[in-house]
C-alpha positions in Angstrom: 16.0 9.0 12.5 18.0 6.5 10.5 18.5 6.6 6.9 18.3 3.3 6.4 15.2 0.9 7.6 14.6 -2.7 7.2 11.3 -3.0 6.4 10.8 -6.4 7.5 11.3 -4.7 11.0 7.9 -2.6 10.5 5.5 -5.9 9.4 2.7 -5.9 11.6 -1.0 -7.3 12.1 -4.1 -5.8 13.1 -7.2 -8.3 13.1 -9.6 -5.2 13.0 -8.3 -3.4 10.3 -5.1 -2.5 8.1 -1.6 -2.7 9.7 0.1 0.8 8.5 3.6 1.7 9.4 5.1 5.1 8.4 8.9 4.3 7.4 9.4 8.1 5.9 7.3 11.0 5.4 8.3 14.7 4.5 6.6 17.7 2.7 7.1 15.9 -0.6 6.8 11.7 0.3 5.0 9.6 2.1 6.6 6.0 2.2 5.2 3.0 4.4 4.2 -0.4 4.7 0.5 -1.7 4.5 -0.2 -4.9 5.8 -3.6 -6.7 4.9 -4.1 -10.5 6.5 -6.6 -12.5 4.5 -10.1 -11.0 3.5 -8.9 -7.3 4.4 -9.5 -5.3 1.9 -8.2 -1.1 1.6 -11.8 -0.1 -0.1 -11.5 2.0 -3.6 -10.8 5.8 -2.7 -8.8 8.3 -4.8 -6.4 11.2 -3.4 -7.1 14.2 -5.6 -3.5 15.3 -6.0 -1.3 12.8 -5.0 0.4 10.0 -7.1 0.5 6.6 -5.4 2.1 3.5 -6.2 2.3 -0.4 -4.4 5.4 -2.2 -4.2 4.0 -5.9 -3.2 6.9 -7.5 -0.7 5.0 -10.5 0.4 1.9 -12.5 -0.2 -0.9 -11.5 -3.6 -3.2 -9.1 -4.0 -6.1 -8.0 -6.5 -5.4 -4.6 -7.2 -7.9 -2.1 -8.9 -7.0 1.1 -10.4 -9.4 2.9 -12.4 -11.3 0.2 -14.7 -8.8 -2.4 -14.2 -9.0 -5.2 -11.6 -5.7 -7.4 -11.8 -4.1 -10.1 -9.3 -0.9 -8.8 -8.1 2.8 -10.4 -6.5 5.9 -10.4 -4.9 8.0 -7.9 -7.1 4.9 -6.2 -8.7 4.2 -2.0 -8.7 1.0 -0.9 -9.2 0.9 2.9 -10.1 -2.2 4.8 -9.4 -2.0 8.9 -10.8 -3.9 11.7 -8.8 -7.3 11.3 -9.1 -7.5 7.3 -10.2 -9.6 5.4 -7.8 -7.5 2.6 -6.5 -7.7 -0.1 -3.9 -6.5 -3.6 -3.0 -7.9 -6.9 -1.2 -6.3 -9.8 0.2 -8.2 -12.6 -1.5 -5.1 -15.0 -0.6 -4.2 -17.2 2.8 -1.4 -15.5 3.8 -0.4 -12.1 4.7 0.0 -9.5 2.0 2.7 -6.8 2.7 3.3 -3.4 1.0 5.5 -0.7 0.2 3.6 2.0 -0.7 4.7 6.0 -1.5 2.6 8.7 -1.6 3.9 12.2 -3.6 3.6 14.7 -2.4 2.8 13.4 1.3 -1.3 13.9 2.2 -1.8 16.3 4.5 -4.1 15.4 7.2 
């Protein structure tokens, strides 16, 4: 495995459902790409004891993280802590694409 990755490599689609690509993942990380096409939507869940955050690289998003709901683009992080319910919908026309990183790494 490579230490370094272009991520634009990884994009992908899925009309059924999320497009997820694993770039990295150890005992203490998770990092990978989620890619929604318009209307797709990663419904609100929580992980227990993992911090999560969204690093939008293409297209805009409406994020929710605990109480807040909040449009979200190109250059935005969204950080969710252990136990915030968190989730994010395409509302746009165009494909959204993000780097994401989960600490430490969920175990299956």
């Amino acid at each position: 495995m490579s230490n370094f990755i272009d991520c634009h490599d990884r994009v992908g689609s899925n009309p059924d459902k999320i497009f997820k690509s694993t770039l990295f993942q150890s005992s203490h990380l998770l990092i990978g790409l989620n890619c929604l096409e318009p209307g797709q939507t990663q419904n609100t869940h929580t992980h227990t004891d993992q911090d999560k955050f969204y690093f939008v690289i293409e297209g805009m998003g409406e994020f929710v993280v605990g109480e807040e709901t909040k449009e979200a683009g190109v250059g935005c992080i969204i950080w969710a802590s252990a136990g915030a319910p968190h989730g994010v919908t395409n509302a746009g026309e165009h494909r959204l694409v993000l780097l994401v990183g989960i600490a430490p790494e969920p175990k299956s």
